[in-house]
N, C-alpha and C positions, 0 to 999 in steps of 0.2 A: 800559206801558213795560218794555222788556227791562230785567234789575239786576245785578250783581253777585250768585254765590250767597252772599255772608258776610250779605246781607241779612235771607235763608233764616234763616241759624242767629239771626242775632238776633231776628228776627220768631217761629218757636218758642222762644226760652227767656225772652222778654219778653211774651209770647203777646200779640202787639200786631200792627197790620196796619198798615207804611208806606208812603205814598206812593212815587210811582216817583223824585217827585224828589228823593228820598231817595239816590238814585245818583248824586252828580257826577261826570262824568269830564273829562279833560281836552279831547277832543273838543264834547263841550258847551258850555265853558268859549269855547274858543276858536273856536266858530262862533256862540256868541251875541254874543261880541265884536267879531268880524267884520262881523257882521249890524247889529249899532248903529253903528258905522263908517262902514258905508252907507246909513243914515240918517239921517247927517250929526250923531247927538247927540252925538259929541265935537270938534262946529264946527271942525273941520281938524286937529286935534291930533295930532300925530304916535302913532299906535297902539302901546306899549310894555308889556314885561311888567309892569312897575310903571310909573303905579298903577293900568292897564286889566284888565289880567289879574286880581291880588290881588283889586283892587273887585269885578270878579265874580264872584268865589270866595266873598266876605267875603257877597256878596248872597245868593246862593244858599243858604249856611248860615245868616243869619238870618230867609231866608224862610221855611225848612222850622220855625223857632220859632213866628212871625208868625202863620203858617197857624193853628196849631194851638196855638198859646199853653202848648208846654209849659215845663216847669219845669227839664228839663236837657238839653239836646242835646251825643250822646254822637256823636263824630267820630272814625273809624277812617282813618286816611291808610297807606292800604297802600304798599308799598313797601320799598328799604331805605337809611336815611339815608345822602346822598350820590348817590342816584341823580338823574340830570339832570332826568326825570320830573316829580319828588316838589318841585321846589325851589321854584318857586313856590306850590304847596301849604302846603310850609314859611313861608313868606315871609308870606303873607293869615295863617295862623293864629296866628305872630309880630303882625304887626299886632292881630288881632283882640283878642289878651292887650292891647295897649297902649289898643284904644278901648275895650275892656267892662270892664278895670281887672282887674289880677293876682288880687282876693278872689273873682272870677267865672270865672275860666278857670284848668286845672289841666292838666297834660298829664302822661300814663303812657307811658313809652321800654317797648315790649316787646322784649327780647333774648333770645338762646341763649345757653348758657352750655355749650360743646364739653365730651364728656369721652373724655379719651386712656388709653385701654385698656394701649399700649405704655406709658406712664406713672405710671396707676394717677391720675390725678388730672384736676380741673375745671381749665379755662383761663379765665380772667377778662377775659385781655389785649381780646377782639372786643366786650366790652361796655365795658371804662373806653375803646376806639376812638371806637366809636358815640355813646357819651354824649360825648366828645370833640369829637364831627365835629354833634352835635346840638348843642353849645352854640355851636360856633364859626357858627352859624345866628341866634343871638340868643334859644334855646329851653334852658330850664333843665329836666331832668323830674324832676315833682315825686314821682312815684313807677317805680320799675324794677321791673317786672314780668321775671321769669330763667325761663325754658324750657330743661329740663332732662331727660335720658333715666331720671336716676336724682336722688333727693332731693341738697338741698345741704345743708352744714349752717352754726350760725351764725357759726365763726369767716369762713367765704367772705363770707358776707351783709356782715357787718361790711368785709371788703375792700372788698368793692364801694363799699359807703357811702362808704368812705372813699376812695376812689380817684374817685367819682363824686359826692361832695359830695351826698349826699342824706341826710336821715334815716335811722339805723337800722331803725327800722319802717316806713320805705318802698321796702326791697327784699322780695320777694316772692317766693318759689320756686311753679314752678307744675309740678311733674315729670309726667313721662309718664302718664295715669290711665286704666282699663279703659274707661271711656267719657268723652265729651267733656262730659256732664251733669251728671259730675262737677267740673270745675274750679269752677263756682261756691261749693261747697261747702269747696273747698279756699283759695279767696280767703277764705270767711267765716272761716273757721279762723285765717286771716293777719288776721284784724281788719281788712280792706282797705278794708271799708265804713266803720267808725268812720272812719277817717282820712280819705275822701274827705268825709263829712257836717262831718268839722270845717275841711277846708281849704277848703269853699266855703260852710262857712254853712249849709246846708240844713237846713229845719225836717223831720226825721223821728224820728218816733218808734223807740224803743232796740228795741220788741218786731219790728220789719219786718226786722231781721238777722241773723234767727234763722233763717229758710230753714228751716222745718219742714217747710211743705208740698214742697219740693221736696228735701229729704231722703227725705220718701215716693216722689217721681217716680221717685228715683235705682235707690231699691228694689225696685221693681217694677219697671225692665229689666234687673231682674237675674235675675230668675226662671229656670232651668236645663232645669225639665222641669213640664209636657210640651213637646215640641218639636213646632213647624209649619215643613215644609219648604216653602219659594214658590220657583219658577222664575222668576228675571227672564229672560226673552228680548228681546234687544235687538245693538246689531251696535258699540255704543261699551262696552263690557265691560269691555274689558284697563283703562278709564280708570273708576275707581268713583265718582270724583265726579261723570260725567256724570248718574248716577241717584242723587245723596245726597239729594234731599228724597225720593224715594220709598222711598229703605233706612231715612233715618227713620220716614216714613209707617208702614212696616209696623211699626217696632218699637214704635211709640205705641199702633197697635192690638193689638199680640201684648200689650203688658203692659196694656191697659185692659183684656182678656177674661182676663187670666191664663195665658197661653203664652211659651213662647221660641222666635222664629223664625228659621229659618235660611236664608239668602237662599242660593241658588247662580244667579250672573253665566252665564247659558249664550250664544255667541251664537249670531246668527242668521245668520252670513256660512255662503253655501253649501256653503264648502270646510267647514266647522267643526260646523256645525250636524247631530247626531244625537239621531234621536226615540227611542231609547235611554236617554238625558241625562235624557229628561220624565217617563219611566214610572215613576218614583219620587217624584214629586213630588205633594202636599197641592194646591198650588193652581197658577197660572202666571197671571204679569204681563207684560203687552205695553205695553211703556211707549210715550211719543212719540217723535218722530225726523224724519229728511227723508232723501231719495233713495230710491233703488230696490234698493241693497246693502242684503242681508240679508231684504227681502220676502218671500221665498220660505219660510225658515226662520221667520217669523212665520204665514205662512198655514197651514205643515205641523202649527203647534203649536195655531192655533185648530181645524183641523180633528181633531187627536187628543183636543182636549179637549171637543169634542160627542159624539165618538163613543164617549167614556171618561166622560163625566159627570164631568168634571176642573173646578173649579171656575177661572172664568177672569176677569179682569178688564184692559179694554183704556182702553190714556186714550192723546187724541189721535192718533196713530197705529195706536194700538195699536185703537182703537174701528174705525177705518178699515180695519184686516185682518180684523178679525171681519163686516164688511159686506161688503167683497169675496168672505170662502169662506161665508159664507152664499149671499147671491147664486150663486153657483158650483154649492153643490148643489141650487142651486131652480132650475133651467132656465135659468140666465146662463150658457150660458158661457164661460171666461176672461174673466169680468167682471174688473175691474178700477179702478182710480183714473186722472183722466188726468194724473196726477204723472206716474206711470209709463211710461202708456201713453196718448199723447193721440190717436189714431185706432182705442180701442178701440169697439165697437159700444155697449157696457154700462160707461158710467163711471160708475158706483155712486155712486164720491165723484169729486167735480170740485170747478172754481174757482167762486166765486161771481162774476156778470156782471162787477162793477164790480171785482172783484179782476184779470179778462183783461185791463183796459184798464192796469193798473202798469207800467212799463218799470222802475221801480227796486226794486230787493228792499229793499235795507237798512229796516225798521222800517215795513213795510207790513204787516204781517199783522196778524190782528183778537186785539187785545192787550189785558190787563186784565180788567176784571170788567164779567163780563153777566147779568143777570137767566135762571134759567131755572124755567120750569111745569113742576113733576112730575104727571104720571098716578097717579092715584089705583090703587091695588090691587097694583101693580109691586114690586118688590123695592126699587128705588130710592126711591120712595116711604116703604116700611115703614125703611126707612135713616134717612133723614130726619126722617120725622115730621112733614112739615110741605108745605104747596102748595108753595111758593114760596122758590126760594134763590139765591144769589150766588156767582158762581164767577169763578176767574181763568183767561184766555185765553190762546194762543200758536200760531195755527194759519191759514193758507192758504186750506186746502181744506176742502170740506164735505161733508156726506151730500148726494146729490144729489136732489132731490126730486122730478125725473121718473118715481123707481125706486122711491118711497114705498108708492105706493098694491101695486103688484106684491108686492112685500117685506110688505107687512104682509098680503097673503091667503095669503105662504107662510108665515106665523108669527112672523114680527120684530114686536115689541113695541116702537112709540117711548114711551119713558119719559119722557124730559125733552125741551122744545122752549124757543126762544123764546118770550115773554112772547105774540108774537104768532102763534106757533104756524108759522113761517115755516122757522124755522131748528132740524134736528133735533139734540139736544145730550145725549142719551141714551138709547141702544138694548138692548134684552133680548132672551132668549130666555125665555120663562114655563114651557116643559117640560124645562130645565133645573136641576140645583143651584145652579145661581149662574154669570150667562153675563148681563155687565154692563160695556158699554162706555160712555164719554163724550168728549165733544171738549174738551171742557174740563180741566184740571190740578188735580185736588185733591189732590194732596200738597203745595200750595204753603199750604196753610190748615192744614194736621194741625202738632198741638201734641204736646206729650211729655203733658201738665195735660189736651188735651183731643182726641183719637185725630180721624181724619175720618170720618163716619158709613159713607160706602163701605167704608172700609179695615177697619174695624172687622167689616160685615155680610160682607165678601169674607174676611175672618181666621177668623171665626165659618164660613162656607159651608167652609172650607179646614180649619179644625179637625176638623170634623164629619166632613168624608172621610179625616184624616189617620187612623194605623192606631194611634193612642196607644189 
């Protein structure tokens, strides 16, 4: 299942793996509604936002409990109060307080807190608003969490309280911090934890608030020097979050080996794209993607990195350009993908059969976690440690396997395949330093506590070459 990235952050700092249906959206919502409708279970009833809508909101969130029998299910309702969106959202989790009972359900208002330069001072007015416009909903919050560019201090805190009928020790300043790794640590500080274990009851022990261990995590991506420079090549750049699990990725494994890495965003669009940009670079990442913009700038960078011993690492698309210019110098040629190019002679990578027959895109692609067999002796392999691993999906198209047997007598190394050996899910070069694509996404598994074995052996390949 496709998710939200906020997923992302909380699966690395909770180093915990959740379900897809862990994503509600309002689309969801409103076509599983629809869909029972027409199945006659609500026997004629007029279909309305309350109580069809709420009810399956309320379901949803306490199936994701049910499942998995945990002990707190933590609800992020993005948005900003008063948006049209957000109100029935509002509404089910009003309700849900009233059937699981006020000592079981807590809610945290996260606001800004503006600060006017021409002034010299904090505005407070956008948060006693919101909490305002949050109560006139039938939601009291029990704690106000304040974002802010610069620390607040406690005579504001105390306004806020006061203007916002909360607790003194339940407004929270969470200011601007060097990394986002940090704010946990600056809740602990605020005691934020005491106070939610006493608002709801929960049995935990005083010593699990201490955040020692991750006090150590914060440490280690702080590290300065030595520095590893990695080349992202990719063609959505100007937008950073398109690649944040992989900016994390690298940084998980830059401080589990002891480096600070320096990412540079290059793209790969043709007007933009100079191999100038690379020849400076430790390692280069070809992330995933779709379309044909930009192609060409990924292929120019696999191929500088064979012929420069530049250590490379490709995922999902990025594996799929390093098969196309392989291909290419081994007697294909303009081999190709037939994304691209569907009447080339050598589609390297294509669709899978049952993939041609889709007429609808939305949420057809081979999604989630699949089994894949590592080759013994490979780099991926010595990565790993182990036969046999679990990866998360997002992809189309595949290595095409009429071009298998060809590709591996000119030196392509399949490293990883299906369980049944059917479908190829990681490729090498073995007279390479490190020349390691996958179709799969593992940056969606790399922890800050615990690096992803690729990211780490590609950090390590990339160190090695760096000129530290």
């Amino acid at each position: 299942m496709e998710t939200d990235l906020d997923l992302g952050h909380y699966e690395r700092f909770l180093d915990a793996e959740l379900p897809g249906n862990s994503n509600i959206t309002t689309g969801k919502v409103y076509k599983s509604v629809i869909s029972k409708e027409r199945e006659g279970k609500f026997l004629g009833d007029c279909v309305q936002v309350i109580p069809h809508i709420t009810d399956e909101i309320k379901e949803r969130i306490r199936k994701i409990s049910d499942d998995k029998n945990y002990d707190v299910v933590l609800i992020e309702l993005g948005g900003t109060v008063g948006d049209i969106e957000s109100q029935p959202f509002l509404e089910a989790l009003r309700q849900l307080r009233n059937e699981e009972g006020s000592d079981n359900v807590m809610f945290v208002h996260v606001t800004f807190i503006p600060y006017l330069n021409a002034a010299g001072e904090f505005k407070t007015k956008p948060t006693q608003h919101s909490t305002k416009e949050l109560r006139s909903t039938g939601i009291n919050p029990d704690i106000i969490v304040c974002r802010s560019q610069k620390p607040i201090d406690d005579d504001l805190k105390g306004k806020i309280a006061h203007f916002c009928d909360v607790d003194s020790n339940a407004v929270v300043n969470t200011p601007d911090a060097q990394s986002i790794y940090e704010v946990p640590l600056v809740l602990a500080d605020n005691n934020i934890g005491e106070f939610v274990i006493n608002r709801i009851n929960l049995d935990v022990k005083p010593d699990s608030l201490k955040l020692d261990p991750w006090r150590e995590i914060v440490k280690s991506l702080k590290i300065q020097k030595p520095t590893v420079t990695i080349g992202l090549i990719g063609k959505y750049v100007e937008l950073e979050d398109a690649y944040i699990s992989i900016g994390e990725s690298l940084q998980h494994a830059a401080a589990h080996i002891g480096v600070n890495v320096d990412i540079k965003y290059i793209s790969s669009d043709s007007d933009k794209f100079d191999l100038n940009d690379i020849k400076e670079l430790d390692g280069i990442l070809i992330p995933g993607g779709f379309g044909e913009r930009g192609i060409d700038g990924k292929l120019d960078a696999v191929d500088y990195a064979i012929e420069n011993n530049i250590p490379i690492f490709g995922i999902c698309l990025g594996m799929h350009s390093m098969v196309i210019q392989f291909a290419r110098r081994n007697g294909f040629e303009n081999a190709n993908s037939s994304e691209f190019d569907e009447s080339n002679p050598y589609p390297v990578i294509d669709l899978m059969e049952e993939q041609k027959k889709v007429k609808n895109m939305g949420g057809t692609m081979r999604l989630g976690s699949y089994d894949c067999k590592l080759t013994k002796g490979t780099k991926t392999f010595n990565a790993y440690g182990e036969d046999m691993v679990s990866e998360r999906h997002r992809h189309r198209f595949e290595f095409n396997n009429d071009f298998k047997k060809d590709l591996e007598e000119k030196g392509l190394v399949i490293a990883g395949t299906s369980p049944d050996e059917f479908l190829v899910e990681i490729v090498e070069l073995p007279d390479h330093p490190w020349f390691v694509g996958c179709q799969f996404h593992p940056e969606f598994k790399s922890r800050p506590n615990r690096a992803h074995p690729l990211f780490i052996s590609f950090m390590e390949a990339s160190f090695k070459n760096s000129k530290n």
